[in-house]
Structure formats: C-alpha cells, structure tokens
N, CA, C and O of each residue as an XYZ file, in Angstrom:
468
protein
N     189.881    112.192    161.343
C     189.844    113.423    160.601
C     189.277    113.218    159.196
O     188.306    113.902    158.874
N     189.809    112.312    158.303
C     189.125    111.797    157.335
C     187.514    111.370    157.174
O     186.729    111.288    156.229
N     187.463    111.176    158.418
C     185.201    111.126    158.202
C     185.044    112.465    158.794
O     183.849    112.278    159.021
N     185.228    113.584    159.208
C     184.931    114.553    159.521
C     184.783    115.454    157.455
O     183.843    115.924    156.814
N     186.287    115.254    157.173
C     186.169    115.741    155.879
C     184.839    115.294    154.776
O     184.075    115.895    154.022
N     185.061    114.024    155.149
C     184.355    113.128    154.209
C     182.936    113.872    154.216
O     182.417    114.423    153.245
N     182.375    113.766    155.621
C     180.661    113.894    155.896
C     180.676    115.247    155.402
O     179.710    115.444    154.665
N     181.667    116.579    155.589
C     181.283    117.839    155.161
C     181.433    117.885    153.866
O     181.162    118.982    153.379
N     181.771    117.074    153.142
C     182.306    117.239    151.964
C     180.276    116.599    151.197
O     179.670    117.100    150.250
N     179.914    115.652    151.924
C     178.827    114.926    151.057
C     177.643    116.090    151.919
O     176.600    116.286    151.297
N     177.798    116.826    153.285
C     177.106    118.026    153.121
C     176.700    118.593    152.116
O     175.684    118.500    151.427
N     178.128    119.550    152.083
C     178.146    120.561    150.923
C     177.769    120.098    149.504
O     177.534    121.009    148.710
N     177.684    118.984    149.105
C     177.359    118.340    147.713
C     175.396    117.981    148.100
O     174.606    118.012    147.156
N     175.058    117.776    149.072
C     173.411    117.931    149.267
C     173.391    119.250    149.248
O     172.696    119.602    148.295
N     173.922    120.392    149.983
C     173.680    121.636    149.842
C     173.202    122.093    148.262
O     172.164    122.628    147.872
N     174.323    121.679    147.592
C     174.521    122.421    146.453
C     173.821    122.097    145.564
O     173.390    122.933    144.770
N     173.517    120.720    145.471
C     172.200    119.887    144.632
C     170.873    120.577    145.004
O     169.937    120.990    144.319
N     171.144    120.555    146.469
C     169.348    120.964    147.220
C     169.038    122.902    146.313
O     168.016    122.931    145.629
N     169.673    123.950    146.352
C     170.046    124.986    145.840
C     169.979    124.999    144.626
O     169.123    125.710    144.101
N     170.994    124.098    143.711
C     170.320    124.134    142.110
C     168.836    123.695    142.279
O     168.035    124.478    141.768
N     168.495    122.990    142.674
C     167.090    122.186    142.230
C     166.021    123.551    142.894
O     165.157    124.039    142.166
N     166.158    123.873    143.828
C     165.445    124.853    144.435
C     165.604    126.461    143.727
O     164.932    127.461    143.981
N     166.443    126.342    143.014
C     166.461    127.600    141.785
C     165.841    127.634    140.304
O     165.360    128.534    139.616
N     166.073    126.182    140.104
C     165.379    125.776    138.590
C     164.035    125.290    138.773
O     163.504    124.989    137.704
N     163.284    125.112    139.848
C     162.122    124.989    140.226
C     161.280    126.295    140.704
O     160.062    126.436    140.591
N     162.209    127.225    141.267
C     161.230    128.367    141.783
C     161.833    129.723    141.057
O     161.007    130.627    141.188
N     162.671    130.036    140.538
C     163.287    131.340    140.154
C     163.821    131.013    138.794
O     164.398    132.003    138.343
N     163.846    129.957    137.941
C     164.597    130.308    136.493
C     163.371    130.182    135.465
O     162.293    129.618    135.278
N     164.536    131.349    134.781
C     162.698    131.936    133.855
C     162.789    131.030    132.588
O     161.926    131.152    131.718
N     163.560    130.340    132.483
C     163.506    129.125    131.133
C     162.550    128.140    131.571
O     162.017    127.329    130.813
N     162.304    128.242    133.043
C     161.429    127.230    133.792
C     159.571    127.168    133.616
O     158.783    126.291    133.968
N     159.346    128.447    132.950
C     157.641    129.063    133.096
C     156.873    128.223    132.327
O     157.141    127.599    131.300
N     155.728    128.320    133.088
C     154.699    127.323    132.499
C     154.368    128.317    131.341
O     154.517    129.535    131.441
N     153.912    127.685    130.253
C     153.618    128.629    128.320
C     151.971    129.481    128.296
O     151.777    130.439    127.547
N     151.115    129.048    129.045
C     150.039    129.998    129.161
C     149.383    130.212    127.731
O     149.784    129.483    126.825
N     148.730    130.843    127.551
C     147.792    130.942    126.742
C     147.797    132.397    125.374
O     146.979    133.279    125.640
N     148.381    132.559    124.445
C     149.002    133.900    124.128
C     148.032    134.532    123.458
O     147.122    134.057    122.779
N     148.395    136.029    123.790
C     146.814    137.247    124.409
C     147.397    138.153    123.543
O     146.583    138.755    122.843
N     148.631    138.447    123.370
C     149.422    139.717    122.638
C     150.861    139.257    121.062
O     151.682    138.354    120.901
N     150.583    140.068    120.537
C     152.104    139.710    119.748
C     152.880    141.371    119.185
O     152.364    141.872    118.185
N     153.522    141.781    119.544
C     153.981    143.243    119.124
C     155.277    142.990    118.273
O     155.808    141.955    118.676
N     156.062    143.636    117.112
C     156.655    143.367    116.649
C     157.594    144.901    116.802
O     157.181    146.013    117.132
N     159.037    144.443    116.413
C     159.591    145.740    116.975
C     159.587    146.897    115.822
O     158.866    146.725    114.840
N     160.378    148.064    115.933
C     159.998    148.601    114.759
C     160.506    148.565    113.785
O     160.164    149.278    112.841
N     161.871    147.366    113.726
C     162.676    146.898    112.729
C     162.389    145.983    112.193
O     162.938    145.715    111.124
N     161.133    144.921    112.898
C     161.110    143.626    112.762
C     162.177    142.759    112.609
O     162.277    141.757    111.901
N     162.979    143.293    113.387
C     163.946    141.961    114.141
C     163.519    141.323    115.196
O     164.015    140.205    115.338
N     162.646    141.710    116.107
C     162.233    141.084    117.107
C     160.970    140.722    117.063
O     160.375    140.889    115.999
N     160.390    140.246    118.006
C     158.802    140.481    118.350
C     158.499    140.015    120.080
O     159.361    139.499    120.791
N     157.692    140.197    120.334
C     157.689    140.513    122.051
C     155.884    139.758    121.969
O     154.842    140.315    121.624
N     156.139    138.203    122.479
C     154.605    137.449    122.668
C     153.881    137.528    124.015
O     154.617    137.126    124.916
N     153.073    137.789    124.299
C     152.850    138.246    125.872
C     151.688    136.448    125.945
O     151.197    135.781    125.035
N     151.678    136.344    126.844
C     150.769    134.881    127.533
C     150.165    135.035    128.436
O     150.647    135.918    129.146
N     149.238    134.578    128.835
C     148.518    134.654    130.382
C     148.295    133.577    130.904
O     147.654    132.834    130.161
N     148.629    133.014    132.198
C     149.392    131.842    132.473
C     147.946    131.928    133.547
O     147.811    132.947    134.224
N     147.064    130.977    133.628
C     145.371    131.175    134.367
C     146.139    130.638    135.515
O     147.145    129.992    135.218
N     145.920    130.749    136.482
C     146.263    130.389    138.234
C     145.168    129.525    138.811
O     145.429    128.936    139.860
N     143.916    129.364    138.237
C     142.902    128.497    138.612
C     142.408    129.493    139.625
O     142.580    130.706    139.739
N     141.458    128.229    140.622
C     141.024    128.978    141.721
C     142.258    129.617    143.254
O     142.132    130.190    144.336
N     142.887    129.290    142.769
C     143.725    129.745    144.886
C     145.420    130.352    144.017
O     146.358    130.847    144.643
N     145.392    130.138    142.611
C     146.403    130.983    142.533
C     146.209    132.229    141.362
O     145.792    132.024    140.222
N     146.485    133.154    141.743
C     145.929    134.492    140.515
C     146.855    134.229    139.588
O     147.916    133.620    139.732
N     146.193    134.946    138.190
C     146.843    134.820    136.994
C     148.019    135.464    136.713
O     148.344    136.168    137.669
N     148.807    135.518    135.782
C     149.897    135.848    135.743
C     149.866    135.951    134.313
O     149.026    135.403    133.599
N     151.379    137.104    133.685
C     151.655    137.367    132.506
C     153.125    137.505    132.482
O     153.925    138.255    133.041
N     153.240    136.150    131.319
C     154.739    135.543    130.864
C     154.802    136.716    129.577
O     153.918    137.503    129.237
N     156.145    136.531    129.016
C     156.435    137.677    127.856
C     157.665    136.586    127.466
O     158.126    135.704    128.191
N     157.954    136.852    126.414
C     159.049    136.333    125.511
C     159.521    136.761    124.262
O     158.867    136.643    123.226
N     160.611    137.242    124.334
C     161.601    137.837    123.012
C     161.533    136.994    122.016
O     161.435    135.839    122.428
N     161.548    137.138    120.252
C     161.608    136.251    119.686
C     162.275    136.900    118.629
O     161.740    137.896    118.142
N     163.746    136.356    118.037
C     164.523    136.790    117.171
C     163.677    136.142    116.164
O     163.535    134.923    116.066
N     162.990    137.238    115.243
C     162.408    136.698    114.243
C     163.383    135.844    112.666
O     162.983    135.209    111.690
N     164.674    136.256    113.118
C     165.389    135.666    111.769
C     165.284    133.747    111.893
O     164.774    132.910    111.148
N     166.081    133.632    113.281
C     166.194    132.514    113.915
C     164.888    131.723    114.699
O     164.913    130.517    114.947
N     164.113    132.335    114.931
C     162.933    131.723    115.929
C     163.162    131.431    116.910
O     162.439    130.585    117.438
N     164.282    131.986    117.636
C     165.155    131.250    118.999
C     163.963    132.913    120.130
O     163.662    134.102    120.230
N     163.857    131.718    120.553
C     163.045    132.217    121.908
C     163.521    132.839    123.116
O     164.699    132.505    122.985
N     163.500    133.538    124.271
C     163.545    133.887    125.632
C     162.595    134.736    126.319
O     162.103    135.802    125.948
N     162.372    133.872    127.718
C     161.531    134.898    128.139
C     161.790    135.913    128.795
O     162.895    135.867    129.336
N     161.059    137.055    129.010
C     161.645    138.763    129.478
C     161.206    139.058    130.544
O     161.762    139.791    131.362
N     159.822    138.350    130.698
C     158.918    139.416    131.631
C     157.944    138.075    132.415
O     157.449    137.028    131.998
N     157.987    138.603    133.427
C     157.102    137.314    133.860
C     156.227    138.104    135.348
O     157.060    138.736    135.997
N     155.170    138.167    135.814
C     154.664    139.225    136.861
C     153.365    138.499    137.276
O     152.455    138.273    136.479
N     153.351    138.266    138.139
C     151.797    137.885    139.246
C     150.992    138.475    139.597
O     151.266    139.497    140.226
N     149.614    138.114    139.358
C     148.621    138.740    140.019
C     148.327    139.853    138.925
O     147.782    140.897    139.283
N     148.680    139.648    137.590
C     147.935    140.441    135.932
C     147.462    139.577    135.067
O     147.955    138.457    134.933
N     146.360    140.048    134.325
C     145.725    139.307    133.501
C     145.543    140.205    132.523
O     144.544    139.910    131.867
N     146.256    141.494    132.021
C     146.359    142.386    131.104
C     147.519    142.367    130.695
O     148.393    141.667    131.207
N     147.746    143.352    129.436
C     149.244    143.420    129.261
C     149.084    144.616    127.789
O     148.410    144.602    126.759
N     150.425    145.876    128.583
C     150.183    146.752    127.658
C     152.257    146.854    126.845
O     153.274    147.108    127.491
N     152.169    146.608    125.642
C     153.520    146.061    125.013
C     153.613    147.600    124.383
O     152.655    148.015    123.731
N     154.579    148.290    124.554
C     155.053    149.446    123.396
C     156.667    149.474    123.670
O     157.305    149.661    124.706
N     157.034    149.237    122.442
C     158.724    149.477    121.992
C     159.128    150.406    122.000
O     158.574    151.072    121.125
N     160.285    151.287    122.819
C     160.755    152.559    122.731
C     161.523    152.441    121.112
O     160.911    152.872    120.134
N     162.652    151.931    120.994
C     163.597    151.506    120.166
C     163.588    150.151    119.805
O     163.017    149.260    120.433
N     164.388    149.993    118.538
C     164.801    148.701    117.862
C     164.637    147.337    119.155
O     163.874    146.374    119.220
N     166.005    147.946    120.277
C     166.128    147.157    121.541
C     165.302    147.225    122.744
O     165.465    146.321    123.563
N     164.378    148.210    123.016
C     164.047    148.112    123.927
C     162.289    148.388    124.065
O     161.759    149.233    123.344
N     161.502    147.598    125.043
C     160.082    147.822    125.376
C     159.686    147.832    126.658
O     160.308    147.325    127.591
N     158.653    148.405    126.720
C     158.002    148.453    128.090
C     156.919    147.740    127.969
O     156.054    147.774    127.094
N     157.037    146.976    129.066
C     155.695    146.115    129.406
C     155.382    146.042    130.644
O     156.119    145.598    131.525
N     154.075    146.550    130.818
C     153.409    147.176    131.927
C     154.090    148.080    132.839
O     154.151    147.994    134.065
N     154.676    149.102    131.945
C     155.607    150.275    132.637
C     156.870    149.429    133.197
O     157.564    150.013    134.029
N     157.182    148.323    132.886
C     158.712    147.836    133.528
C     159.567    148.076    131.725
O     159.120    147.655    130.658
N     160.802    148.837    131.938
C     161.816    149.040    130.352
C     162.658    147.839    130.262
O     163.536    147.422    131.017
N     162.219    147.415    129.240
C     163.204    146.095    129.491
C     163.978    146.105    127.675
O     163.485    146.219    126.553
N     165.730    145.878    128.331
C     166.291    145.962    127.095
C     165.932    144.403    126.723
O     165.711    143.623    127.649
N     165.877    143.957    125.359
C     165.419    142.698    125.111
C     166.630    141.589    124.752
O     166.523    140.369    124.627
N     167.772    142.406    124.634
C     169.100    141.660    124.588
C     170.000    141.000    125.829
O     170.823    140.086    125.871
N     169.414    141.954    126.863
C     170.166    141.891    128.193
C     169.228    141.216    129.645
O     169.424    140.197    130.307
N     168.146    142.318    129.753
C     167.310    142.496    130.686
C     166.190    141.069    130.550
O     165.821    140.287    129.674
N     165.911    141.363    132.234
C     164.361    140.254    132.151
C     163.817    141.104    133.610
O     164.425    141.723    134.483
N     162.544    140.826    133.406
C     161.459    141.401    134.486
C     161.282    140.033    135.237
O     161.203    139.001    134.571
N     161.231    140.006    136.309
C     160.704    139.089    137.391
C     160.174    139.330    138.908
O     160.862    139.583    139.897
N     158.533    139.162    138.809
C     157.830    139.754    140.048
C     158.691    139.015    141.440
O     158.585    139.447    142.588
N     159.523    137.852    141.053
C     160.230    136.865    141.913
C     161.173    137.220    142.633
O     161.438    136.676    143.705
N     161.960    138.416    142.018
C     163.087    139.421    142.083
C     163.696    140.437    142.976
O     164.680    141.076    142.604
C-alpha cells in the first residue's frame, strides 16, 4: 500500500510541476517577449501611462501587440493587453483608471486583455 501511495504521490508532484511550467511558458503575461515600442499615451491625470509594443512574429508567426501600465510615480511596470495577429494599436483613456485599446476596456488597476483567454 505504501508504493501505491508513494508512486501517486510523485505523480501528482510531475503533474503539478508539468502545469506550472506549462502556464509560465504559454499563458502568464509577466512572461511576454518586450517588442519594439510604437505608442506611449499618458492618462489624463498623469498617474499612469499605457506603452503599446509590437512584438514582429517573423516569417510563420504574425505580429502581435503587447501593452503595459506604468505607474509613473514608481516606474513599476505591468502588462494589460497582449493580442495576435495586430500590428496597429489605437490607445484612448475613458477615465483616470480606465482605457481602451483596440476597442477591448481595460481597468488598468485590475484588468488584463489576453487573445490567449
């Protein structure tokens, strides 16, 4: 009974390794390659600012557009918006907290856009 436990037990510990690694490699947005930056909008308080990037895909993968919040007091970074298959990018701030980029509303405290999603 004890190697029955044992082997499910070192299962579930490959499971769970295999799952983190397969999340921080394909779905976490702290993970994005930095791209090339195309836009900078600032909010209308200038507490924030919203950097848009265009991340080139080469030949066999299309381009893409990263976005990232930037508390201008601190310089502390996050990214918001991340979408495949654009090589444009249109940034307008409703409010202090919130913008639309490429028609997706994204609060900039809470929210993130992901074509992955």
């Amino acid at each position: 009974m004890n190697k029955w436990k044992w082997a499910i037990s070192i299962l579930l510990l490959i499971l769970l390794v295999m799952g983190a690694l397969f999340y921080h490699f394909f779905y976490a947005m702290y993970n994005l390659p930095e791209g090339k930056l195309i836009h900078t909008v600032a909010s209308p308080d200038k507490k924030h600012s919203v950097n848009a990037y265009i991340v080139e895909g080469g030949a066999t993968v299309p381009d893409s557009i990263r976005a990232e919040v930037v508390t201008n007091s601190s310089g502390k970074k996050n990214n918001i918006y991340w979408d495949s298959k654009m090589d444009t990018v249109s940034i307008n701030w409703v409010d202090n907290k919130t913008v639309i980029i490429n028609g997706h509303e994204i609060d900039v405290t809470k929210d993130v856009y992901d074509w992955r999603r």
